[in-house]
C-alpha positions as CSV (number, residue, x, y, z in Angstrom):
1,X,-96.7,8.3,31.0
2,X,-96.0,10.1,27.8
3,X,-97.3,13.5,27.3
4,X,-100.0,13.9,24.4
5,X,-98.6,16.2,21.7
6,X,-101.9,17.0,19.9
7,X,-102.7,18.9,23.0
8,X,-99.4,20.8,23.5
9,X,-99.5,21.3,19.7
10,X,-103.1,22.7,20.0
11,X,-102.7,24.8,22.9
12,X,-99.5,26.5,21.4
13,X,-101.8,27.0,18.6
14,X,-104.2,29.0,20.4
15,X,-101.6,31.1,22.3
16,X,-100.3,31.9,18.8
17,X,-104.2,32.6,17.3
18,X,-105.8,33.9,20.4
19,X,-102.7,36.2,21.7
20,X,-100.9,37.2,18.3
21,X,-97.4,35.2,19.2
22,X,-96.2,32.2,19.3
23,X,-95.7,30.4,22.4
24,X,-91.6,30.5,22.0
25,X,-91.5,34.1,21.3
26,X,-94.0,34.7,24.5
27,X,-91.3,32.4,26.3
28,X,-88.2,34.6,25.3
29,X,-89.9,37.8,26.0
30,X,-90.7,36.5,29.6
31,X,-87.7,35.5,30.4
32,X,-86.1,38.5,29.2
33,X,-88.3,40.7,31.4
34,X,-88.1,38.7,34.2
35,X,-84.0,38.7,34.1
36,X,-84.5,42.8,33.8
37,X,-86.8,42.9,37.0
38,X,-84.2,40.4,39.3
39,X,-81.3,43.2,38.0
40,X,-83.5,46.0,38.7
41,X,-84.1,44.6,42.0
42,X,-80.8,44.0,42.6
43,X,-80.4,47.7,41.7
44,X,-82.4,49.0,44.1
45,X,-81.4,46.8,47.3
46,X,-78.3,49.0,47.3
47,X,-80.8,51.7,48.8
48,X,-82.6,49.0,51.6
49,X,-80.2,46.8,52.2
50,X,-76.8,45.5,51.1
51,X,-76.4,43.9,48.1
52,X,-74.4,41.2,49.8
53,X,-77.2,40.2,51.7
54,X,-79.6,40.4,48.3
55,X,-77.5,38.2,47.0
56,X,-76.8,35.6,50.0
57,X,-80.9,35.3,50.6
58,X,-80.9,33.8,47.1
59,X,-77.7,31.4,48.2
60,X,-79.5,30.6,51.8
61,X,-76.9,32.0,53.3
62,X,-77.1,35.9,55.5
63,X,-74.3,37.4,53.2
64,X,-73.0,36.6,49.8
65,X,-68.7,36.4,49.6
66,X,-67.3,38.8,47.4
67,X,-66.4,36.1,45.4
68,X,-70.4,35.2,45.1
69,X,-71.1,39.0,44.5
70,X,-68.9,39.0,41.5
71,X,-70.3,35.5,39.9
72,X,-73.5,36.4,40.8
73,X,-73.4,40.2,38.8
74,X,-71.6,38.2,35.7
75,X,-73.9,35.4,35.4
76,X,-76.4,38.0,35.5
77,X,-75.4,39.9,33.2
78,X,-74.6,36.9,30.5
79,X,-78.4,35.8,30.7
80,X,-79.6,39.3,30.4
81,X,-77.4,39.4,27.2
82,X,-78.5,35.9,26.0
83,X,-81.9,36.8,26.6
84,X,-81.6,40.0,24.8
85,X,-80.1,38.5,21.9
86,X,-83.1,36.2,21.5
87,X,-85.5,38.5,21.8
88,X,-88.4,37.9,19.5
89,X,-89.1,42.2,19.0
90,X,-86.9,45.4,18.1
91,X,-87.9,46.8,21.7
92,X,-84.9,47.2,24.2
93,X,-84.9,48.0,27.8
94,X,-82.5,49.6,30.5
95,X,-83.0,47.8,33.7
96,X,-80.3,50.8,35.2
97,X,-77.4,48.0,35.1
């Protein structure tokens, strides 16, 4: 079934009229602030639990390897950056990482 592009062009239209940006730039910011929240979280589960076990809850497993910990915190951290580099507005944020 192929997907009718009138509608998908109209209704990026109207998020571009009716909310003053463009559907891609919406996307981008969202995915920007959404990265920034999981490291924030991440942040703060030093303080309720162990990071390990932050990170092996996301993995199905009770506790991340070290190994896991590392890849985890660098993949991260490369979205965040990717995400920050396309974002649409001058704003930045510090998500304490």
């Amino acid at each position: 079934m192929s997907k009718n592009t009138q509608k998908s062009v109209d209704s990026i239209r109207d998020i571009r009229f009716n909310a003053g940006m463009d559907a891609r730039k919406m996307k981008k910011i969202i995915q920007y602030e959404a990265l920034g929240e999981l490291k924030a979280k991440y942040v703060r589960s030093e303080s309720r639990f162990s990071p390990r076990e932050f990170v092996g809850n996301m993995l199905d497993r009770d506790i991340a390897t070290f190994a896991q910990m590392r890849r985890f915190e660098k993949v991260l951290d490369e979205m965040l950056e990717s995400a920050l580099a396309n974002y649409p507005m001058e704003t930045e944020f510090d998500f304490g990482g």
